[in-house]
C-alpha positions as CSV (number, residue, x, y, z in Angstrom):
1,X,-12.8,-44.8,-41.5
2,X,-10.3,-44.0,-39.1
3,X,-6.7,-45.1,-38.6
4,X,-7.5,-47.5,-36.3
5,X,-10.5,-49.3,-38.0
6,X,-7.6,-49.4,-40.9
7,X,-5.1,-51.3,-38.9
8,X,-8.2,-53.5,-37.5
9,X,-9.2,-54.9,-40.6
10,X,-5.2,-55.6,-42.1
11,X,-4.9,-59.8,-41.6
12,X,-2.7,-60.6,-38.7
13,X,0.4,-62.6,-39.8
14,X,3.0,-64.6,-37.5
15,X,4.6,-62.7,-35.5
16,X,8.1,-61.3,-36.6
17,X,11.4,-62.2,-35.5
18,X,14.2,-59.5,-34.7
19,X,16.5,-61.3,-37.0
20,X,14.1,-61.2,-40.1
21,X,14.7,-57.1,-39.5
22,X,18.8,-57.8,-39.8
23,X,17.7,-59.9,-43.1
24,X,16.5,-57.3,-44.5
25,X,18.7,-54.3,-43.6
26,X,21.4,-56.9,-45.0
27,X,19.8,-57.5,-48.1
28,X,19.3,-53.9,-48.8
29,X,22.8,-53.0,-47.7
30,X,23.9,-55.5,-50.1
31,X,21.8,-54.2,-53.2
32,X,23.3,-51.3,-52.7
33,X,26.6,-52.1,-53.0
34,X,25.9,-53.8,-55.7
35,X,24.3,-51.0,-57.3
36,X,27.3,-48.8,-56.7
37,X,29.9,-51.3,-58.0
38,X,28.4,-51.6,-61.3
39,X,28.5,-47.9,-61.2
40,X,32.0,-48.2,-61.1
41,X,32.5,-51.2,-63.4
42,X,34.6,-50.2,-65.9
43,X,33.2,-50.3,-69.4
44,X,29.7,-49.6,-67.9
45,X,27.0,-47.0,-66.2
46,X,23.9,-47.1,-64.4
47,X,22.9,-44.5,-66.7
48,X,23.3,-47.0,-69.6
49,X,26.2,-44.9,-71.3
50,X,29.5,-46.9,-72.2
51,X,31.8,-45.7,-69.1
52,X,35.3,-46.0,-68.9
53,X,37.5,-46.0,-65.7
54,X,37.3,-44.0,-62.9
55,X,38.7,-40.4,-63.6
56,X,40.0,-37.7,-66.3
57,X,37.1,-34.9,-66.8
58,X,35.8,-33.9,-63.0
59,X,32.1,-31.7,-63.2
60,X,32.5,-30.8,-59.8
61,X,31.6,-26.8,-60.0
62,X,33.4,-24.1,-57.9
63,X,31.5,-22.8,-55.0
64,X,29.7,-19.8,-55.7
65,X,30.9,-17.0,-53.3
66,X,31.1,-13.3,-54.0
67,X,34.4,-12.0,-55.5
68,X,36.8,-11.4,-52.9
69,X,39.8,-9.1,-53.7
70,X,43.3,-9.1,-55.7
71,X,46.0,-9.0,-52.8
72,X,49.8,-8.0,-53.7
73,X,52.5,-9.8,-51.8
74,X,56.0,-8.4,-51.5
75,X,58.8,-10.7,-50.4
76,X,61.4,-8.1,-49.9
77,X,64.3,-10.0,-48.3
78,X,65.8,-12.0,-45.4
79,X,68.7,-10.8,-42.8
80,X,70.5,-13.1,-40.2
81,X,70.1,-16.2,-41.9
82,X,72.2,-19.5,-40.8
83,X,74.8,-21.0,-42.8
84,X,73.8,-24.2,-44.3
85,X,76.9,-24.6,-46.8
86,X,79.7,-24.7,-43.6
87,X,82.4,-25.1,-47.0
88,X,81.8,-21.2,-47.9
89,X,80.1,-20.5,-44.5
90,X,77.2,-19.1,-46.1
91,X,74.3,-19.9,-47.9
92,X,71.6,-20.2,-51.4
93,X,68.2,-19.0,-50.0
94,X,65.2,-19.2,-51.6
95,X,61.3,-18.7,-50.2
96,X,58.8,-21.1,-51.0
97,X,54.8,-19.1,-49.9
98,X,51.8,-21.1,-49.6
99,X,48.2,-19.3,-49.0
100,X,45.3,-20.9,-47.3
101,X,41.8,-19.2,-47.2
102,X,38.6,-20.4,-45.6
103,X,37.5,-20.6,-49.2
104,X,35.9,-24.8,-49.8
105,X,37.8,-26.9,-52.2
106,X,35.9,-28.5,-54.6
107,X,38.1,-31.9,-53.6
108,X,40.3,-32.0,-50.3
109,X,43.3,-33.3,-52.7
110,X,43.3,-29.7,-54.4
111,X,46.8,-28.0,-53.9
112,X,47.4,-25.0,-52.6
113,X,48.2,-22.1,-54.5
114,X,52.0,-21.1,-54.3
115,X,55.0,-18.7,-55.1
116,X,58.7,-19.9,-55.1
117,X,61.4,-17.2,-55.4
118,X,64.7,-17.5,-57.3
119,X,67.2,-18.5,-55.3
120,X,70.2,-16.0,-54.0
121,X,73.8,-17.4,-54.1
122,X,76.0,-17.5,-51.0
123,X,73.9,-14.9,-49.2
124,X,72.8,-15.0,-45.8
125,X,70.7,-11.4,-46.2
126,X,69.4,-12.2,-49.6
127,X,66.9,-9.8,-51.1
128,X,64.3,-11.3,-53.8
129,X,61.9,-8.1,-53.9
130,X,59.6,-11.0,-55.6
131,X,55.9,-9.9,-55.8
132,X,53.0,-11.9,-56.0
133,X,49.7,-10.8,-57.1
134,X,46.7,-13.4,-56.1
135,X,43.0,-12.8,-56.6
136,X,39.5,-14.1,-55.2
137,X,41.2,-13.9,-51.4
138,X,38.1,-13.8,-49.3
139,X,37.1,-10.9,-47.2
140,X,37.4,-13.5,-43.7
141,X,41.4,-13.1,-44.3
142,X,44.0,-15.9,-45.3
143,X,47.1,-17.4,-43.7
144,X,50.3,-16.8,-45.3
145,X,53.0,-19.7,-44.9
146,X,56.7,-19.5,-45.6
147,X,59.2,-21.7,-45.7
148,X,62.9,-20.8,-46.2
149,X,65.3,-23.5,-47.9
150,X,69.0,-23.4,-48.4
151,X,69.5,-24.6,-52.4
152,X,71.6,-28.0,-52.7
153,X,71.2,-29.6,-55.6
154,X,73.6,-32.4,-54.6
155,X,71.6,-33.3,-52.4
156,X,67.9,-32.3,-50.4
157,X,67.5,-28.8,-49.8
158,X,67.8,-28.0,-46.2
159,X,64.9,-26.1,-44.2
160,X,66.4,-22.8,-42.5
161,X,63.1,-22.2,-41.0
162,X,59.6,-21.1,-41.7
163,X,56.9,-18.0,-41.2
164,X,53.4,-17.9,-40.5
165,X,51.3,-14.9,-41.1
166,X,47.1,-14.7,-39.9
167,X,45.2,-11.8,-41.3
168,X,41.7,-12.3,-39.8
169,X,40.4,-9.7,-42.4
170,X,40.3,-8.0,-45.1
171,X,39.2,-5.1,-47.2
172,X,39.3,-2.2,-49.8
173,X,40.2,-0.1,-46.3
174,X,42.5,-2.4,-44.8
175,X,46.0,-0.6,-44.3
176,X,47.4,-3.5,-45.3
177,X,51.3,-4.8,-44.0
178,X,54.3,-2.3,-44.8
179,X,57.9,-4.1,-44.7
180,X,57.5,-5.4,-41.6
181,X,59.8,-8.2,-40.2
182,X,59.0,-11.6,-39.1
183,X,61.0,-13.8,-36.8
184,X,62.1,-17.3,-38.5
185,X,60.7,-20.0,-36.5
186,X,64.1,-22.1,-36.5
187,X,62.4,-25.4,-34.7
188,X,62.1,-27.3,-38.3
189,X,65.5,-25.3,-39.6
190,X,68.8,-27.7,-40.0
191,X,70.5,-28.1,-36.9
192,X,73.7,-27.7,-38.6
193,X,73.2,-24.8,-40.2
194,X,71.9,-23.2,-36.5
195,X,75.0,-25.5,-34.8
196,X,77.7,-22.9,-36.9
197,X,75.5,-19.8,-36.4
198,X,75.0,-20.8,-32.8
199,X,79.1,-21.3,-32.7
200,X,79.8,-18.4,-34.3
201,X,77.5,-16.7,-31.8
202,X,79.5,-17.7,-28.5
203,X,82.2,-15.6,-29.7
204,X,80.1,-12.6,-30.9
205,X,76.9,-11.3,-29.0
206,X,76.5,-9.2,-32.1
207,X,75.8,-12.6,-34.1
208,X,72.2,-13.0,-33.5
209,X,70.4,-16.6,-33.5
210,X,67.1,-15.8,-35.1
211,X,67.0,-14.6,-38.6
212,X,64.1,-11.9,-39.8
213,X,61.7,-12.0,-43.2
214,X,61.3,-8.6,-44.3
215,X,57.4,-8.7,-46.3
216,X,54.8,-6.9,-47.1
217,X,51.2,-7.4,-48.1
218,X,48.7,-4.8,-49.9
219,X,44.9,-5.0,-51.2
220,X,44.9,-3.5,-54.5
221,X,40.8,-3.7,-55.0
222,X,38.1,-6.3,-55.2
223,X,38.6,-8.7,-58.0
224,X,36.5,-8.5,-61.7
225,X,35.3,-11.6,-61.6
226,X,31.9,-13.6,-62.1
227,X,32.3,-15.2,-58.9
228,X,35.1,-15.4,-55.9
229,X,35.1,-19.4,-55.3
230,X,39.0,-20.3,-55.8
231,X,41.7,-18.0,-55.6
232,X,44.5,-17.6,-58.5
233,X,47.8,-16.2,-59.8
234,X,47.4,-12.7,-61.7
235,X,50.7,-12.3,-61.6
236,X,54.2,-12.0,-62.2
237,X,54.5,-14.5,-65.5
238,X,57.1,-16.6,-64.3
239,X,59.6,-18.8,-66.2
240,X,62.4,-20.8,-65.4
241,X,64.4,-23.2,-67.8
242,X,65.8,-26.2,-66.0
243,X,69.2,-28.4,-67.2
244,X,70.3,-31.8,-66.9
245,X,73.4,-32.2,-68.4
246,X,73.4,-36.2,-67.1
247,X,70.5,-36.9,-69.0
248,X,70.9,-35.2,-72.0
249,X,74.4,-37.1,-72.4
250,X,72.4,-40.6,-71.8
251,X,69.8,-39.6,-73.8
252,X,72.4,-38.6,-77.1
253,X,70.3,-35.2,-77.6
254,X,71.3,-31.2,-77.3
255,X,69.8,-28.2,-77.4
256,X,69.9,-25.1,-80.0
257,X,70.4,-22.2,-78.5
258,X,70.0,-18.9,-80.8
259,X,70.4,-15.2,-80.5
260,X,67.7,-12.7,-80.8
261,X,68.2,-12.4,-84.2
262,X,67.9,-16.2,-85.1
263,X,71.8,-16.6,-85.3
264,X,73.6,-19.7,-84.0
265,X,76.5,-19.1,-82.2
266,X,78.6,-21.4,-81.2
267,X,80.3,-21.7,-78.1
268,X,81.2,-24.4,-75.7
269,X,78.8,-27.3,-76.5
270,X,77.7,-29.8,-74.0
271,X,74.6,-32.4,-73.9
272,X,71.4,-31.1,-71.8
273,X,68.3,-32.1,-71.1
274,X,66.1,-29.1,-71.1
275,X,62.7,-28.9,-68.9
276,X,60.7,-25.6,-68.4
277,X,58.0,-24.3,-66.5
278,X,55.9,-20.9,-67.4
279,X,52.8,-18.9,-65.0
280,X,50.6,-18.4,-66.9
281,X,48.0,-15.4,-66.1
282,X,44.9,-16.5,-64.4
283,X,42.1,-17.5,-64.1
284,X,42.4,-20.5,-65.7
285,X,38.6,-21.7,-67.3
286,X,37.1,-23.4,-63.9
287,X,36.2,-26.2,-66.2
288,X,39.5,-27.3,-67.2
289,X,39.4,-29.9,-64.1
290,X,40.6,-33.4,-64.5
291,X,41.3,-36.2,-62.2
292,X,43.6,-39.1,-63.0
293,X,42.8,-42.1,-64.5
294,X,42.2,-45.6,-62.6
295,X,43.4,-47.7,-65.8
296,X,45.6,-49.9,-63.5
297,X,44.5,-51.4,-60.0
298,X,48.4,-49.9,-59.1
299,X,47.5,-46.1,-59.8
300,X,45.0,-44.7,-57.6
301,X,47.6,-46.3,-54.7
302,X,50.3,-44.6,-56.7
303,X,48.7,-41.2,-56.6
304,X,47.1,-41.7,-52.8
305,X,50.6,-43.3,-51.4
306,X,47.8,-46.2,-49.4
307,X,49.7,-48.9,-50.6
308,X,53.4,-49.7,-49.4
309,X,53.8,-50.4,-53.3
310,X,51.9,-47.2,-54.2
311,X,54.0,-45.0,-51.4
312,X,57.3,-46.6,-53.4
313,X,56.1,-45.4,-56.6
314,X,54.6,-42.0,-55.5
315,X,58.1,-41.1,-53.9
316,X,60.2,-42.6,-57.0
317,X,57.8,-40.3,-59.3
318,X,58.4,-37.1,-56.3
319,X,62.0,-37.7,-57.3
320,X,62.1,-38.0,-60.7
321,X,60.0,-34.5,-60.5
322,X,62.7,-32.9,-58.7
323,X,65.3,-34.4,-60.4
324,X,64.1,-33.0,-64.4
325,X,62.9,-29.7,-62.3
326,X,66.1,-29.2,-60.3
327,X,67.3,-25.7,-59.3
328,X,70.6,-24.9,-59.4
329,X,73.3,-23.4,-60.4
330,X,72.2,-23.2,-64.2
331,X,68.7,-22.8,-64.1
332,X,67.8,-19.6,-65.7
333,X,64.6,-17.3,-64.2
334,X,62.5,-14.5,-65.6
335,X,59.3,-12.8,-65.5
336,X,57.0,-10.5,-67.1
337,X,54.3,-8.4,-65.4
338,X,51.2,-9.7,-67.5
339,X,50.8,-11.8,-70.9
340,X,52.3,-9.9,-73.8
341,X,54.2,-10.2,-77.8
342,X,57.6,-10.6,-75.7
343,X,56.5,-13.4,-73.2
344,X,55.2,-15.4,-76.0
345,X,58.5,-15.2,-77.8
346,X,60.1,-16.0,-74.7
347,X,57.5,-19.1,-75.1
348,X,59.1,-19.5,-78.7
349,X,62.1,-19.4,-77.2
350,X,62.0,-22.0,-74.9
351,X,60.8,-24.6,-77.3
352,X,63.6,-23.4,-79.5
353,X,61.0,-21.6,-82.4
354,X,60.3,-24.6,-85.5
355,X,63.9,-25.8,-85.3
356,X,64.3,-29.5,-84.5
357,X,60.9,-30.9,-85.4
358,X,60.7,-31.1,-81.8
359,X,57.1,-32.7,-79.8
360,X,56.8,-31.5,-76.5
361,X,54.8,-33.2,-73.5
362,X,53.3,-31.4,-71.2
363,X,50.8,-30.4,-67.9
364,X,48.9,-27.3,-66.5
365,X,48.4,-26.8,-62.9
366,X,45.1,-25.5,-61.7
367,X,46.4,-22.6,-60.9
368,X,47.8,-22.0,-64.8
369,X,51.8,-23.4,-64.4
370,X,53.1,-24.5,-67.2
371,X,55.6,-27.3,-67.3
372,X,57.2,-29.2,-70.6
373,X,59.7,-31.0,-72.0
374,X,60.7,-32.7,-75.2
375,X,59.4,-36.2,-75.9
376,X,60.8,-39.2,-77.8
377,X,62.1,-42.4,-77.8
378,X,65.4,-40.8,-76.7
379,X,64.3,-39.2,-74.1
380,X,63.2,-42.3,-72.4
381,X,59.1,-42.1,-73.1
382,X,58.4,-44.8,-70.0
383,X,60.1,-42.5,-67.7
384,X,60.5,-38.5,-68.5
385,X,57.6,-38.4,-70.9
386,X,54.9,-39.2,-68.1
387,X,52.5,-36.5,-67.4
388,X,52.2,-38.2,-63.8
389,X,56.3,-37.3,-63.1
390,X,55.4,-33.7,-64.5
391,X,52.6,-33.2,-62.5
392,X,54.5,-34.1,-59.5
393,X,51.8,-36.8,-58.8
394,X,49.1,-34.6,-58.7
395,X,45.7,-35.9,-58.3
396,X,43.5,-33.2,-60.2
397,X,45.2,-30.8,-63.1
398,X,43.8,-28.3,-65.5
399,X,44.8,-30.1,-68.6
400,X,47.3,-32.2,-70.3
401,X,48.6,-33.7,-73.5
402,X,51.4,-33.1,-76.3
403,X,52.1,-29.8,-78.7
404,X,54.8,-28.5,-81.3
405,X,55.4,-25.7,-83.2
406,X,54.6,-24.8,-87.2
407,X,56.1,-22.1,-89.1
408,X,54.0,-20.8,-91.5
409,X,53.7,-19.5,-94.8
410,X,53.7,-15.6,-94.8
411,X,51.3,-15.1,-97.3
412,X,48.3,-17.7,-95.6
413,X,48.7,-15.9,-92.5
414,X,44.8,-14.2,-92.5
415,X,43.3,-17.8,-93.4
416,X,41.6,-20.0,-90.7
417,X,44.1,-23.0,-91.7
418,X,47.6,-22.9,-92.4
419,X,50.4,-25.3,-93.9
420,X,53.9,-25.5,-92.3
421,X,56.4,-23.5,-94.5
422,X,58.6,-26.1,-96.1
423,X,61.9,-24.4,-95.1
424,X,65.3,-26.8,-95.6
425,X,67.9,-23.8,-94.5
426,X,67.3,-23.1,-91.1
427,X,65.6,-21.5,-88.9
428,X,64.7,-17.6,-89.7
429,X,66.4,-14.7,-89.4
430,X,66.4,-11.2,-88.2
431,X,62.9,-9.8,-87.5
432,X,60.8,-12.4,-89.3
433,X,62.3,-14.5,-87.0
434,X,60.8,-12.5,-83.6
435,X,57.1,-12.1,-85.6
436,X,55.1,-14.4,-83.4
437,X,52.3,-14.5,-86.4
438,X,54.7,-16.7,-88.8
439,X,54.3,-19.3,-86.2
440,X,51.1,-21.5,-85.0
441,X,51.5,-23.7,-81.7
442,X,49.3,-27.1,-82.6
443,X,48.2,-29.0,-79.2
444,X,46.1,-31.6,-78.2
445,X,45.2,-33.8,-75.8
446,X,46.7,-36.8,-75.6
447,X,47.2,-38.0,-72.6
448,X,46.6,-41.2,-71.0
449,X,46.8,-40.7,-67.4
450,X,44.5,-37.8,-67.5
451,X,42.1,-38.2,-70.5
452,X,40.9,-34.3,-70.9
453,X,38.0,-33.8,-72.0
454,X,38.4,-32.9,-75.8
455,X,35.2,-30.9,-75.3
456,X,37.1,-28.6,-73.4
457,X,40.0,-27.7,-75.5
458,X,38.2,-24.5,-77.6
459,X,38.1,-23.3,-73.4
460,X,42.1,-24.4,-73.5
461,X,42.7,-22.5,-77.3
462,X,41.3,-19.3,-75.7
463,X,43.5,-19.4,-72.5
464,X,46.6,-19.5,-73.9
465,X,45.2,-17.2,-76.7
466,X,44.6,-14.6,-73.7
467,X,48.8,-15.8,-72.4
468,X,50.4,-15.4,-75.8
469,X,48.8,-12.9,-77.8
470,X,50.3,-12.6,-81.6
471,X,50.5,-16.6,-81.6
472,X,48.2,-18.9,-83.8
473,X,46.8,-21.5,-82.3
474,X,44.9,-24.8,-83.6
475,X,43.7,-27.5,-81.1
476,X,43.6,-31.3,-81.9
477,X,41.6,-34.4,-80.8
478,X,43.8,-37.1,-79.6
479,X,40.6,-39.4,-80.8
480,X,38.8,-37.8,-83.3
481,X,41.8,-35.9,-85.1
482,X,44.0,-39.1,-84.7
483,X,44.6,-39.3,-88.6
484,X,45.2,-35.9,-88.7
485,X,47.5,-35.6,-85.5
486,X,49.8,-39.0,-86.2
487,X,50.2,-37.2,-89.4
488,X,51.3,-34.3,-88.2
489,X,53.4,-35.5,-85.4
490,X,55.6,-37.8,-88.0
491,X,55.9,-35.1,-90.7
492,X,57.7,-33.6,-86.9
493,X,59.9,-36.7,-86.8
494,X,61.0,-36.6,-90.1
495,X,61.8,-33.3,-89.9
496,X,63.8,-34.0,-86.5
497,X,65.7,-37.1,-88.3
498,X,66.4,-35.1,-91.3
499,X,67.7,-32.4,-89.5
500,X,70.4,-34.5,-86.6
501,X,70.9,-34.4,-83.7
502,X,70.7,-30.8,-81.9
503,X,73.3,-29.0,-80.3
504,X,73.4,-27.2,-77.4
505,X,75.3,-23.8,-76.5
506,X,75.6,-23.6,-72.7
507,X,77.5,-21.0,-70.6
508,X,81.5,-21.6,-70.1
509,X,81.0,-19.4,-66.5
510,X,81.7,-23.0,-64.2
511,X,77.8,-23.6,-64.1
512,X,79.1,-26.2,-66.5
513,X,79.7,-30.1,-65.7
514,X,83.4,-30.1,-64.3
515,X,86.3,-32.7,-66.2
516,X,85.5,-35.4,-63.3
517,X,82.0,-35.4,-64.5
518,X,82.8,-35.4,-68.0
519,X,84.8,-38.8,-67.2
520,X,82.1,-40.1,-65.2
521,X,79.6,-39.9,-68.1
522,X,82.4,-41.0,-71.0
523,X,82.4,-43.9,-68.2
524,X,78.4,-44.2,-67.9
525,X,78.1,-43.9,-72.4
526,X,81.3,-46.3,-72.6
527,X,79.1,-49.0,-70.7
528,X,76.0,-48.1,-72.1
529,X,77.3,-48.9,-75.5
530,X,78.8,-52.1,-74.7
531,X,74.9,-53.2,-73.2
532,X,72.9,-52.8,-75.9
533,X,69.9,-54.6,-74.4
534,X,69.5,-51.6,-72.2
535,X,66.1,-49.9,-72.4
536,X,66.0,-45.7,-72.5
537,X,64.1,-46.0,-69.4
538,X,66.8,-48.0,-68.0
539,X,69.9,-45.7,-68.7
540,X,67.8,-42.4,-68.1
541,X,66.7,-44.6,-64.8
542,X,70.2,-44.7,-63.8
543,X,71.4,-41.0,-64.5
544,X,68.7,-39.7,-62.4
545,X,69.9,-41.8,-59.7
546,X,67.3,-43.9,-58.7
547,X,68.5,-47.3,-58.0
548,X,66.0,-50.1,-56.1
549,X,68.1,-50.0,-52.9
550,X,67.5,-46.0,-52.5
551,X,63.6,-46.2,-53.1
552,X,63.1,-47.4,-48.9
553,X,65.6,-45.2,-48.2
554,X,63.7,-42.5,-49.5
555,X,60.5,-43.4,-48.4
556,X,61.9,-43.0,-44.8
557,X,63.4,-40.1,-45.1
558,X,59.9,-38.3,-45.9
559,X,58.2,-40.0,-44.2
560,X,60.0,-38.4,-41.3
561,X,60.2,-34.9,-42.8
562,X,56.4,-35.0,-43.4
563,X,56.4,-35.5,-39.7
564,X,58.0,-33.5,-38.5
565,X,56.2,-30.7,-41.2
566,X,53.4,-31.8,-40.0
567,X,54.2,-31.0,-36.3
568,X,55.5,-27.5,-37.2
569,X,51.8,-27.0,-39.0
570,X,50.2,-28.3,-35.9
571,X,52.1,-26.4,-33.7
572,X,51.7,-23.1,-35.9
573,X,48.1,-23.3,-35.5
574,X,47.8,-23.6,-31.8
């Protein structure tokens, strides 16, 4: 029969009315919602599968996209800067580089990849000669953004002005970008630091307005890789330690510092808080990619700044970042070319070897930076042991968790499992001090506001296996090793409480806390000890200077820097 005999013989109903259609599209409408929220639900899954809040391991792959190629970038130096200190009528520049790429981001929250120079003191024609090596840029070209800041750790660092570069494209034949200057746009610079230049000018015509970037920019082949989807840091391996000699007074804790030969010296002591940060050589696994987790209604605002309460906290946690990370004066930089013996004693070095029974906290970046610090109840663990405030409130990292370091015994160094060396007089000496095989570095991943995926960490051993060769290193499951771990981490405690407390050797060279400071902490411990009901996070709260009354004051404050950033950007592009 035809279609038409069909629809002849169907029985004819009453007739239909519009808003029966509306029914039903709302009825649908709502069963899908529903479906989708019990997606969500915490605690369950439309697969069936116990599901937990929203977050931690992300299986979004990276594009597939044919290698692109391994650029060199060559920040030589700047010339004609303005003066943003007018007290020594100079300056303390550093460059901050960004790269963008037609390349798609597996989520639009995924950070750029950049580069931040060390900073040049009271130099207004600094040169950095800073390289660095990215690879995967795509053959369509990229755009290079600079900004230049003046360093003032006292207070925000002020913009001197910013550089754009478009490449439209690239190859093994392109003839690439030789020293060439570029004018600073001084539009989003400080308007006093061009108000004294500009001064300074009337009288001399030889004083120019406009300062100059001096960079270059070379293709040095097409990348080895599987596939070009996401771009990364080869290289330099940067490092940078960072003090806070505020906090590490409140918090009643030093630092060891040792010579190359395992010798303490003493020296002029003071308290300091030590945080440090280490590039390591990419690329890092492409499934090391994890999201935070939703475990309060507060922290998806608090990562996303939607809510007024989430922007407060976001911005409170942005300060605390730059507050523990802060450059000045007494931060200490370095670099090596690739991953070798001497960078992972540098490594060693930083978490001061076995001494201290130390437990560090830490995150990795996406693009394979490093950052840690020492955890404990003295140092606060509501506030400075957060992953969030290390991340800088990032929405998606590589990994995350705790780690310490082991000595071991010399003669179980060829077995698969090794037992810390019970050592009672010190740390080692001499060369079996610098051998990187007497020690193991045990990590895990314990993390709450991340949850990596403890499937991933044998990806996460060979990384850092690949970043500090000569090192042993054994991998824990915050759940399924948790006997194991806790015991581990307390034999660390004990050995920290048998041990004291540390002391630090820092510099006499005036990078050190002056005599008015020194009073204003006996001040800050004098009161702290007469309030004992003060919580860690509550005197650590107050030496990073974070008071309520400051948090709105903040939050305006960028919230009209990120417009007028955001104006410069727009105005860049057109």
């Amino acid at each position: 029969m035809s279609d038409v005999e069909n629809e002849s013989t169907e029985p004819v109903g009453q007739r239909t009315h519009r808003t029966d259609a509306y029914a039903t599209k709302f009825v649908n409408k709502t069963t899908a919602l529903q479906e989708k929220a019990k997606d969500k639900a915490p605690g369950t899954g439309g697969d069936g599968k116990e599901k937990g809040p929203a977050g931690g391991f992300d299986k979004t792959p990276v594009a597939k996209v044919t290698p692109g190629y391994t650029v060199k970038f060559t920040f030589h130096r700047a010339a004609n800067l303005p003066m943003a200190d007018i007290n020594t009528f100079s300056s303390d520049p550093y460059l901050v580089a960004s790269l963008k790429t037609a390349l798609p981001l597996r989520h639009k929250e995924d950070p750029r990849i950049n580069f931040r120079t060390r900073t040049i003191r009271r130099n207004v024609k600094p040169e950095w000669n800073a390289e660095w090596i990215v690879a995967n840029v795509p053959g369509s070209g990229f755009q290079l953004k600079c900004r230049l800041y003046d360093e003032d750790p006292s207070n925000h660092d002020d913009r001197l002005g910013n550089i754009n570069i478009h490449v439209d494209r690239i190859s093994e034949s392109w003839e690439g970008i030789h020293n060439q200057p570029y004018k600073i746009k001084k539009r989003m610079g400080s308007k006093r630091a061009y108000l004294v230049r500009g001064c300074v000018s009337l009288f001399s015509r030889s004083v120019p307005m406009s300062g100059d970037v001096f960079i270059s920019i070379e293709v040095l082949g097409r990348t080895d890789a599987e596939s070009g989807g996401r771009m990364y840091t080869v290289g330099p391996c940067v490092w940078s330690q960072h003090f806070s000699p505020m906090i590490g007074r409140l918090a009643g804790t030093k630092d060891p510092t040792e010579d190359a030969k395992g010798n303490s010296e003493k020296k002029s002591e003071s308290y300091n808080f030590q945080a440090n940060q280490m590039q390591l050589a990419g690329p890092v696994p492409q499934q090391l990619y994890h999201r935070y987790v939703e475990f309060r209604p507060f922290v998806a605002g608090m990562f996303t700044s939607h809510s007024f309460k989430g922007r407060i906290l976001n911005r409170t946690l942005h300060h605390q970042h730059a507050r523990i990370y802060n450059y000045d004066r007494s931060t200490i930089y370095g670099s090596f070319p690739s991953p070798s013996e001497e960078m992972t004693r540098k490594f060693l070095g930083l978490v001061h070897y076995d001494h201290g029974g130390r437990i560090f906290t830490y995150v990795m970046s996406l693009d394979g930076q490093w950052r840690f610090t020492e955890t404990g109840k003295e140092f606060g663990i509501d506030l400075l042991s957060k992953h969030t405030m290390h991340s800088d409130v990032s929405i998606y990292i590589a990994f995350s968790g705790e780690f310490f370091i082991r000595r071991l015994h010399k003669d179980l160094e060829e077995q698969e499992t090794y037992h810390v060396s019970k050592v009672d007089s010190g740390p080692l000496k001499g060369e079996t001090f610098q051998d990187t095989a007497n020690y193991q570095l045990v990590i895990d991943n314990d993390s709450g506001t991340y949850r990596p995926n403890a499937g991933l960490l044998p990806q996460l051993k060979e990384f850092l296996h690949r970043n500090l060769p000569g090192l042993h290193i054994t991998t824990l499951d915050c759940n399924d090793d948790k006997e194991k771990m806790d015991k581990m981490k307390e034999e660390q405690r004990s050995r920290k409480k048998k041990e004291g407390k540390h002391t630090a050797v820092v510099q006499g060279d005036g990078d050190s806390i002056s005599s008015s400071d020194e009073e204003d902490l006996d001040n800050v411990a004098a009161q702290n000890d007469e309030s004992k009901e003060k919580t860690p996070m509550e005197k650590v709260g107050h030496a990073i200077a974070a008071p309520e009354e400051k948090l709105t004051e903040w939050a305006q404050s960028d919230n009209a820097r990120e417009q007028r950033e955001t104006e410069d950007d727009t105005g860049a592009a057109s």
